[in-house]
N, C-alpha and C positions, 0 to 999 in steps of 0.2 A: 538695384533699389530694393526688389522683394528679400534678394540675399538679405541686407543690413535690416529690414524689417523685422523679419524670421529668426534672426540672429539677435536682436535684440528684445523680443518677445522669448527667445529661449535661455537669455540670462535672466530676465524677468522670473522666468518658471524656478531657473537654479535656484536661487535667491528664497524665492517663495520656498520652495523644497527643503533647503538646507534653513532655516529659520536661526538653530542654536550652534550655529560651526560648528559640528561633529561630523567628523569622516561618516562615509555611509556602513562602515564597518562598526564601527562605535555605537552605531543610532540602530542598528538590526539586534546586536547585543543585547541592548536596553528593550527593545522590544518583543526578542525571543519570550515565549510561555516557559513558563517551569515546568519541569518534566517531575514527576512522582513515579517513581517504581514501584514496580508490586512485586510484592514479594514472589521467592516461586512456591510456596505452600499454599499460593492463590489461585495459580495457575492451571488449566486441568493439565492432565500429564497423559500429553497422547500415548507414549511407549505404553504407560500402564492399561489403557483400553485396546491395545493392541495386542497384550500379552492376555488381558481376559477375556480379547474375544472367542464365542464359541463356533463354529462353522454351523448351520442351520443342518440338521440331518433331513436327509429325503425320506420323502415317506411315502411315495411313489416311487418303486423300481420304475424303470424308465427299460423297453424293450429294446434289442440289440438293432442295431440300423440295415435293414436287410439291402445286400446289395445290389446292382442295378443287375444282377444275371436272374437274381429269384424274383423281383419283381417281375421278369416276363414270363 
């Protein structure tokens, strides 16, 4: 008895769902956003910040790591 209840409450749903008979591929179509491209002269251009970057120069030599025989 709850089977045909449950089953009958989930044609209800189809029903309700599907409204205008369109496959559910049809009705997603319809519904997709429109996509806009951007241009790529809009785009930033990572290679090009990659090619200008500069490496930060040190400005603190940094002393040599003395090893564990001169530490003692």
């Amino acid at each position: 008895n709850e089977l045909r209840v449950k089953s009958a409450r989930l044609a209800e749903l189809n029903i309700a769902l599907n409204i205008d008979d369109k496959t559910p591929l049809e009705a997603l179509a319809e519904e997709a956003p429109v996509r806009t491209e951007v241009a790529k002269s809009a785009k930033p251009s990572v290679l090009q910040k990659l090619h200008s970057y500069e490496k930060p120069s040190k400005a603190v030599p940094t002393e040599p790591k003395k090893s564990k025989e001169e530490v003692l």
